[in-house]
Each structure stands twice: as structure tokens, then as C-alpha cells.
Steps between C-alpha positions, in 0.01 A plus 500: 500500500169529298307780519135508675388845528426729184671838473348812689578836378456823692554870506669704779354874571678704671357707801633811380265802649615659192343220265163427682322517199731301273481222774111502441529460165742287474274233759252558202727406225543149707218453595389504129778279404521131584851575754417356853656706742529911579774554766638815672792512706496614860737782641349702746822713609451641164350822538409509165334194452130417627389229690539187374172309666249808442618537151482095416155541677418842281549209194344241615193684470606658133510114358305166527733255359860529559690419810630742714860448695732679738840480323624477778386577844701669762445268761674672777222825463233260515388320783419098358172458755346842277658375211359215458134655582571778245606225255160291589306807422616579210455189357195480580397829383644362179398197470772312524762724274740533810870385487703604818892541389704528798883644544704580792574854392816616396538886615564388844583899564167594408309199613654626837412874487152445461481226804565154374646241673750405326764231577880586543646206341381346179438148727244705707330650204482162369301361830275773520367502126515162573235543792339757300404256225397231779259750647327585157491180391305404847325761544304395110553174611271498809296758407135473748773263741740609721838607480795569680882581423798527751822591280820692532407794322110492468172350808204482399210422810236325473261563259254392242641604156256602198339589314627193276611588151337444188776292380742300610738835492833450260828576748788596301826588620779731406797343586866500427742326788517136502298453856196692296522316205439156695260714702318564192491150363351336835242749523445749221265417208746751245815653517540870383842714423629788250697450183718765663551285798588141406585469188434233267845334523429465910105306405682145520583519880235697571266195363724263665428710833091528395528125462669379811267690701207337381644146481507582909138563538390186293448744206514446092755793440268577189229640710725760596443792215819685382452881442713754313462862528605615165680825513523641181362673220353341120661676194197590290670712215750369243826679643320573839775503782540516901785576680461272791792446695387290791593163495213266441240712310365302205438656137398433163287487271140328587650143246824616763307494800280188384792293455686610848170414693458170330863391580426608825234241518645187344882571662412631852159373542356905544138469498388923584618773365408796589583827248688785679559775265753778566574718179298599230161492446391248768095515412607437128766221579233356796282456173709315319570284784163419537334452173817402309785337694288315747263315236823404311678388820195272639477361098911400471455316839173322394634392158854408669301260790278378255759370291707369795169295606471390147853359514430350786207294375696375186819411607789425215445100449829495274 
């Protein structure tokens, strides 16, 4: 399947109340750079993390050109009605630098303690992100209208949604189980998930998944975006070495990491990946990701679709 969208590159930042200031800087750093997207995960039974929607808000206003995300939200501690108005103003105050990434949660233990509804089987959890995505997606959707939702798990009353966003709002999901994955395709404009969590080897049925879904909604499959959290760290010493023992962390040297990230691209169709470090020197390796491994990435992907365009136009006549 040929590719239409161009790679996107981000940086994840972790909430960490510990690393407030490193988070600031490191929004800096991309905002500087030419990456697209800044991202923070979203656990709020961790006591010693920070809110994930005041801090994304704290950097929208510390940058001007890079996209902010939610990677990804905790639906279940969110009600979607408020969601989606948070989301609207946000993007507005940013002009349009908004993209909403969505996930059931996965901590149902702690998505309980703190008072979320959350669904006893996985088929119930299903329908009611399923109904939370259908609200947000209204409530944007008919934004100085009306709106109404009756579901299983989430009502909304009448009402007149707004304000409107700036943008018409990116809605990624973070999904794993086939029903999601579908789920995705028909409605999602990108798909997000960790290295550590499906694993290259698993990207071919996941894509299959992706594709069927949007086939069902009248969809090209290739509007759907395929995202990558990259878990890992960059070797930047001759000699340098990790001991990483979970299964699916990615290292290497930057020409390592280059040549992973492009054969991501051309053999699973990835087009977002997002740089998770988790040894070393992350600010150093975050560098390195951004001024040397992303330019190099976006240039092996021109050159390779420029040449396979090339081919196209002069076909072998012998």
C-alpha cells in the first residue's frame, strides 16, 4: 500500500514531580527542533506523578510551535462531555497545536480507587470507550448545535456544545484487542502503542486489524496514522552499554536507530514515532534524536520514495 502521509516525530515527557524542570526544558528543545509532537502520558493513581492536563497546559504556554498530545488519556477519570470542552480550549488557546490521544486505561485497580467507572469485562470496557469517543467526537462536532447521547455507560442531556475548536482536533487511540483495533480504523485519525507492548513482529495483524476497520467506514486505511512509542535509549559513546532487560526496548546507535525506524516505515507502514527514553542520559540522547536521527530518518524515506516514483515513471521497456 503506498504511502500518503510524511513521517511525524515526537518526544514523550514524563510527568515526573521530580523532573518538572527537565520537562520544561525539554518542551524547549522541541519546540526549537523541527519534531511535531510533545506527549506526556497520563496516570493519575500515581502519587508521584503530576497532572497530566495542567502540566500539557503549563507547556502549551512555554512553546508556540509544536503540538502538544496526551499519550494517552485515562478515559475512565475523565468525563468525555468536559473532555471534549477542555480539549476545545486548549486548542484554541493554542492555536490549533491540540492532538487528543485517547486509551481505555489499563490500571483498572487504580482507575477504580480514585472513582472511575470502569467496566468488568473487557466487552464492556470496549462499549464504553466506545461511547466515550462518540461523545467527544459530537460534542466538537456540533459545537454552537445541540447534542445529546443515551449509551450504556455514558448520557449526555441536551445541550449546546462549544466552544468549537480551533482545529479539526486529531483523535488517536491506544489500542491493543482486536474489537479496538477495528474501532480505531472506523473512527480514529492515528493509532498509538509502546514498543514494549506490541512488538514489531505483531505490526502485520495489527495493520490488517487498522485496515479492516476503516474499509467498514468507507475509509482509505492510509488516513489512519500508525504510531510507535519507542522505548529505549541511543548509544552515544563508542562502547556505551544498557542493561535493558524488558522485552521490546529498542537500542543502538543513532545509524542503529535510523535504520530500525526506517524499516519500520517501509515494512509496517509506521508513520510516528515518538522517543521514550529510559536509561542514560535522556536530555543528551533526546538531542540526538532530534537534530541527528530524525533529519536522517525523514532524508532515507524521501530519497527511497523519490526513487520508487522515479521507477515508476520509467518503466523497464526491455
Amino acid at each position: 500500500m503506498p504511502f500518503t502521509q510524511p513521517p511525524v516525530f515526537g518526544i514523550n515527557i514524563d510527568p515526573s514531580t521530580a523532573n518538572l524542570d527537565s520537562a520544561l526544558q525539554r518542551a524547549r528543545l522541541a519546540d526549537e527542533s523541527g519534531v511535531e509532537m510533545v506527549t506526556i502520558q497520563d496516570h493519575p493513581y500515581n502519587p508521584d506523578f503530576l497532572d497530566t492536563w495542567t502540566l500539557l497546559t503549563t507547556l502549551a504556554t512555554r512553546t508556540e510551535r509544536v503540538h502538544i498530545a496526551t499519550n494517552v488519556m485515562n478515559t475512565p477519570l475523565r468525563p468525555p462531555a468536559m473532555m471534549a470542552k477542555m480539549a476545545a480550549t486548549l486548542d484554541l488557546i493554542t492555536k490549533g497545536r491540540l492532538e487528543l490521544e485517547l486509551g481505555a486505561g489499563s490500571y483498572i485497580e487504580g482507575m477504580q480507587a480514585w472513582g472511575g467507572a470502569v467496566g468488568q469485562t473487557p466487552g464492556q470496557r470496549f462499549q464504553a470507550f466506545k461511547e466515550y469517543a462518540e461523545i467527544v467526537r459530537g460534542m466538537w462536532d456540533h459545537a454552537g448545535g445541540r447534542f445529546s447521547y443515551s449509551g450504556g455507560f455514558y448520557k449526555v442531556g441536551e445541550l449546546i456544545p462549544g466552544p468549537a475548536p480551533a482545529h479539526p482536533i486529531p483523535l488517536w487511540f491506544g489500542a491493543g484487542g482486536p474489537r479496538m483495533l477495528r474501532l480505531t480504523g472506523r473512527m480514529a485519525d492515528g493509532w498509538l502503542v509502546g514498543t514494549i507492548y506490541v512488538p514489531p513482529q505483531k505490526l502485520p495483524e495489527v495493520n490488517r486489524l487498522l485496515d479492516e476497520g476503516a474499509v467498514q467506514a468507507g475509509r482509505n486505511p492510509s488516513e489512519v496514522r500508525r504510531g510507535y512509542n519507542l522505548f529505549g535509549a541511543i548509544k552515544l559513546r563508542a562502547g556505551e552499554n544498557y542493561q535493558l532487560n524488558r522485552p521490546g526496548l529498542v537500542l543502538g546507535t543513532p545509524a542503529e536507530w535510523v535504520e530500525t525506524l526506517v524499516r519500520y516505515h517501509l515494512e509496517y507502514r509506521h508513520d510516528t514515532f515518538i522517543f521514550w527514553p529510559v536509561a542514560g542520559d535522556e536530555e543528551a540522547q533526546i538531542k540526538v534524536f532530534l537534530n541527528e536521527i530524525m533529519p536522517e530518518v525523514r532524508k532515507q524515506i524521501r530519497e527511497i520514495q523519490e526513487k520508487e516514483a522515479q521507477d515508476k515513471s520509467y518503466p523497464d521497456v526491455f
